[in-house]
C-alpha positions as a Markdown table, in Angstrom:
| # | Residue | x | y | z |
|---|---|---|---|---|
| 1 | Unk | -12.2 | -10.8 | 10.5 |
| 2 | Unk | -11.1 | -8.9 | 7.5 |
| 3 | Unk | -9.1 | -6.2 | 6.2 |
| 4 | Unk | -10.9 | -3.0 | 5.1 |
| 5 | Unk | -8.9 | -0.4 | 3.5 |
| 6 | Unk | -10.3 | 3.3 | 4.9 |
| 7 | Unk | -11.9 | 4.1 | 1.7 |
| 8 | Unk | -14.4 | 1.2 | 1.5 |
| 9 | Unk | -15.4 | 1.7 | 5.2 |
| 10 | Unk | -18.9 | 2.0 | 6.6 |
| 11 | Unk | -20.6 | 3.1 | 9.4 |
| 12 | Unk | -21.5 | 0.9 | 11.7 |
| 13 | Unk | -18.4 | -1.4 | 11.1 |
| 14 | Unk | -16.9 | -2.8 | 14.1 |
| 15 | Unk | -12.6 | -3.3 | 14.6 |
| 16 | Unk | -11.6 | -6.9 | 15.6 |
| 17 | Unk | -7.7 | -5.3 | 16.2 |
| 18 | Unk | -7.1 | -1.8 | 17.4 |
| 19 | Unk | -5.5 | 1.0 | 15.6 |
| 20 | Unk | -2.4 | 2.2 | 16.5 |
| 21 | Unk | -0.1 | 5.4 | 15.9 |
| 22 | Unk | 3.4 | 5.1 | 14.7 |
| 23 | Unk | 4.8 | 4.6 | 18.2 |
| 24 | Unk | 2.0 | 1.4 | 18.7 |
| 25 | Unk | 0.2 | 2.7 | 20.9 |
| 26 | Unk | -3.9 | 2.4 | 20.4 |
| 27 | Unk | -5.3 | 5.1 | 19.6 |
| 28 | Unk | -8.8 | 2.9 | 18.6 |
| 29 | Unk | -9.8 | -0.2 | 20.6 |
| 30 | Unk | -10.9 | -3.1 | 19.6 |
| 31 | Unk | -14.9 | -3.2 | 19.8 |
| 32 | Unk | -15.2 | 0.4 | 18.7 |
| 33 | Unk | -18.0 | 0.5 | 16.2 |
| 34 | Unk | -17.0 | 3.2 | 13.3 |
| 35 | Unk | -19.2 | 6.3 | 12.3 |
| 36 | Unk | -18.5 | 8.5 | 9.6 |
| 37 | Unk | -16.3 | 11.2 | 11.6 |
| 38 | Unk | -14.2 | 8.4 | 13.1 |
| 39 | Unk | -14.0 | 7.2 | 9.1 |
| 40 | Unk | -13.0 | 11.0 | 8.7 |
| 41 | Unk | -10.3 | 11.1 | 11.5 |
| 42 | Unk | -8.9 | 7.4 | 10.5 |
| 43 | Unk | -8.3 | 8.8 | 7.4 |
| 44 | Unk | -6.6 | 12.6 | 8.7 |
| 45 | Unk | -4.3 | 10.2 | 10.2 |
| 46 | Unk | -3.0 | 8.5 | 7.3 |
| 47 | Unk | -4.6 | 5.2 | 8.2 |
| 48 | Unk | -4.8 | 3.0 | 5.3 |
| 49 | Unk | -6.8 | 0.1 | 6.3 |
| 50 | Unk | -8.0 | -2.1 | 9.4 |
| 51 | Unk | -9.5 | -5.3 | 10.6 |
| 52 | Unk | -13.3 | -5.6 | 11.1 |
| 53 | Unk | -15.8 | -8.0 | 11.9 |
| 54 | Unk | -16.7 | -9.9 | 9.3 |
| 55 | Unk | -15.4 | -12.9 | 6.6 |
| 56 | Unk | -12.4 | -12.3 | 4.6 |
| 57 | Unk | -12.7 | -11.8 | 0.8 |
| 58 | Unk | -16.2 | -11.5 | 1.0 |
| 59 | Unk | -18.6 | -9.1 | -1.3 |
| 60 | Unk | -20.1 | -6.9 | 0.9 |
| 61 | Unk | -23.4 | -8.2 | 0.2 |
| 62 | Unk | -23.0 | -6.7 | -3.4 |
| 63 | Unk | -24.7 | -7.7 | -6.7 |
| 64 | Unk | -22.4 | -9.5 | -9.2 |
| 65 | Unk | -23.5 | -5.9 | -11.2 |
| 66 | Unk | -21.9 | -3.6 | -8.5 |
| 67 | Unk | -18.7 | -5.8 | -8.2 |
| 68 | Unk | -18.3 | -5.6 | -12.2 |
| 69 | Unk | -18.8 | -1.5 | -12.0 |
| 70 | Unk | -15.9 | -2.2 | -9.3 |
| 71 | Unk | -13.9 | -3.7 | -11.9 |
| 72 | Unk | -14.5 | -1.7 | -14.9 |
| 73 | Unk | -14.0 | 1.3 | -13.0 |
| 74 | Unk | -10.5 | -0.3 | -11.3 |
| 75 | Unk | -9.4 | -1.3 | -15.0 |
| 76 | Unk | -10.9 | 2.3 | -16.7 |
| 77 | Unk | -7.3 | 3.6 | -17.8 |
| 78 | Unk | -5.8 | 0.3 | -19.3 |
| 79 | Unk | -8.4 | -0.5 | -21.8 |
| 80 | Unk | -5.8 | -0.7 | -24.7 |
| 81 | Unk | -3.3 | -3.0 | -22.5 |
| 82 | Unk | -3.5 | -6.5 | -23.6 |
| 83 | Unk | -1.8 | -8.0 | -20.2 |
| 84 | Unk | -4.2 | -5.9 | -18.4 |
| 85 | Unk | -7.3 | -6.5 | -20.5 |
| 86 | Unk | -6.4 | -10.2 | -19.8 |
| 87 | Unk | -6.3 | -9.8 | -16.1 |
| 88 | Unk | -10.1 | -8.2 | -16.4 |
| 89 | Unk | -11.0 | -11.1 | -18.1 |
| 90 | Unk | -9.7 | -13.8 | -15.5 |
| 91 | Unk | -10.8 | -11.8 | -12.7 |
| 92 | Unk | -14.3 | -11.4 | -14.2 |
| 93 | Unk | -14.7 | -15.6 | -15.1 |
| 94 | Unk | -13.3 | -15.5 | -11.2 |
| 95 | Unk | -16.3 | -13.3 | -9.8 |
| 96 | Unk | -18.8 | -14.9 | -12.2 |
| 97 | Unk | -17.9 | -18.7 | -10.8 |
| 98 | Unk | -17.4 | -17.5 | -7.4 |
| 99 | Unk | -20.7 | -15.0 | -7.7 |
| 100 | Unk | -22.6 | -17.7 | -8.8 |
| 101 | Unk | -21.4 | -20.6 | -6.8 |
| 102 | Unk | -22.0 | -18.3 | -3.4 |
| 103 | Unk | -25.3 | -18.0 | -4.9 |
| 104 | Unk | -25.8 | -21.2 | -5.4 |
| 105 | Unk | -25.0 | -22.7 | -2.0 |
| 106 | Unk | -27.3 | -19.8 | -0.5 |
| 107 | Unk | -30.9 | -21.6 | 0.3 |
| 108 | Unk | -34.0 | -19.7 | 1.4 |
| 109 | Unk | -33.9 | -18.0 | 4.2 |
| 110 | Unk | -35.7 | -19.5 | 7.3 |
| 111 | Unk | -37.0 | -17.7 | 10.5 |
């Protein structure tokens, strides 16, 4: 299970935990599988993330290329911050060990 906020959701995603509305009541049950108008209404409503299948801080199935575009593009508008400029670097040596090490531990697939 993980946390997906609304913007980085796919189709074809499926919720472990349903969606409520303000009151808690469900409004999405658990199982659903998401399609790009349920995306669409999830986000009308203000939703701003929810649980699908799936393991926690895991890629996506990115490249380590795609999850460095991520960064860059999260970072774009403190390029002359030191403290922030730092961060990028950590978090990049983080993604290239972690990257590399899931790589790593990945053998060949088998049928």
């Amino acid at each position: 299970m993980k946390r997906v906020v609304i913007e980085e959701l796919l189709p074809d995603m499926i919720l472990v935990k349903p969606v409520t509305n303000a009151n808690g009541l469900p409004i999405v049950a658990v199982g659903t599988i998401l399609d790009a108008p349920m995306i669409e209404r999830l986000q009308r409503m203000g939703t701003t993330s929810v649980y699908v299948e799936g393991d926690a801080g895991g890629a996506g199935g990115k490249t380590l290329t795609e999850l460095e575009a991520e960064l860059d593009h999260r970072f774009r508008h403190v390029t002359q911050d030191p403290v922030q400029q730092l961060i990028l670097k950590t978090l990049r040596t983080h993604l290239h060990a972690t990257h590399s090490t899931a790589s790593a531990t990945e053998g060949p697939a088998t049928a």
